[in-house]
C-alpha positions as CSV (number, residue, x, y, z in Angstrom):
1,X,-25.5,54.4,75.6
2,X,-22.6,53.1,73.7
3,X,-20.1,54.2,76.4
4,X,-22.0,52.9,79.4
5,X,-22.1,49.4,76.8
6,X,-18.6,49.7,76.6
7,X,-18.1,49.8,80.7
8,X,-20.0,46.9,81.5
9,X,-17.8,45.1,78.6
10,X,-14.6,46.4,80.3
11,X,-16.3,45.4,83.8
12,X,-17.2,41.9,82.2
13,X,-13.7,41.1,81.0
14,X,-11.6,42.5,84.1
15,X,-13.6,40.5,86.2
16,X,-12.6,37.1,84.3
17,X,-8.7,37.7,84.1
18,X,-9.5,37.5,88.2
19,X,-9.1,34.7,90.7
20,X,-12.8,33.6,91.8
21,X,-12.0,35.4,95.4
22,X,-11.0,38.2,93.9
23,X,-13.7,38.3,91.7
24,X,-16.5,37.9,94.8
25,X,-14.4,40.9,96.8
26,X,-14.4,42.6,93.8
27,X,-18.2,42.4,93.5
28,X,-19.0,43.0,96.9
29,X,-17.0,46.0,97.2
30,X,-17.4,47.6,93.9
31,X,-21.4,46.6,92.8
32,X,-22.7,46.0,96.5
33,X,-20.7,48.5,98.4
34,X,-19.6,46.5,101.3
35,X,-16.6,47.8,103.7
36,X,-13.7,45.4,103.4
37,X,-14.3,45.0,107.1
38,X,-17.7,43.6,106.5
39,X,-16.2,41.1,103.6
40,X,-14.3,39.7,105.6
41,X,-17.0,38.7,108.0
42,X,-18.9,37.8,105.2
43,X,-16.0,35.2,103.5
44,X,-14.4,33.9,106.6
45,X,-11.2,35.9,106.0
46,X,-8.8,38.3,108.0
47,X,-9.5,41.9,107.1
48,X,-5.8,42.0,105.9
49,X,-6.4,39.3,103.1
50,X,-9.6,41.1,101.8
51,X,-7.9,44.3,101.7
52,X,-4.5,42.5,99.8
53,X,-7.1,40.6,97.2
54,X,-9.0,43.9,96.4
55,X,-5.4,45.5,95.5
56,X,-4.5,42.8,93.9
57,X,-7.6,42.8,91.9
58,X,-6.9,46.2,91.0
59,X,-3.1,45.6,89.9
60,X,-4.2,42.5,87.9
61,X,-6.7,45.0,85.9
62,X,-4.4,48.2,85.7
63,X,-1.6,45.6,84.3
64,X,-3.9,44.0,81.9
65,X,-5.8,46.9,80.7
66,X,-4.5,50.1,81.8
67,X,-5.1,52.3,84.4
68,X,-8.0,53.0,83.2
69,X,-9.8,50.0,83.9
């Protein structure tokens, strides 16, 4: 119990170092399991600037917490 606790606090404070667009990509991909493709539709964007905002998201959290995160 204690580690899953200590996941949703990593989950909870990756997700507020983000960009509120990264954060809503981030949460679609990751907790809803949307395609990229079908964020895209979803937010009004290219394909292309989902996929570069869910890497970024990534970097953001390896860089501030480890790869790990």
């Amino acid at each position: 119990m204690a580690d899953h606790m200590d996941n949703m606090r990593l989950v909870k404070d990756v997700m507020e170092i983000l960009p509120i667009d990264q954060q809503r990509i981030v949460y679609l991909h990751g907790v809803r399991g949307l395609t990229v493709t079908e964020i895209a539709k979803i937010m009004g964007k290219s394909r292309e600037t989902v996929s570069r905002a869910l890497n970024a998201a990534r970097r953001n959290a390896d860089r501030t917490f480890g790869p790990a995160a």
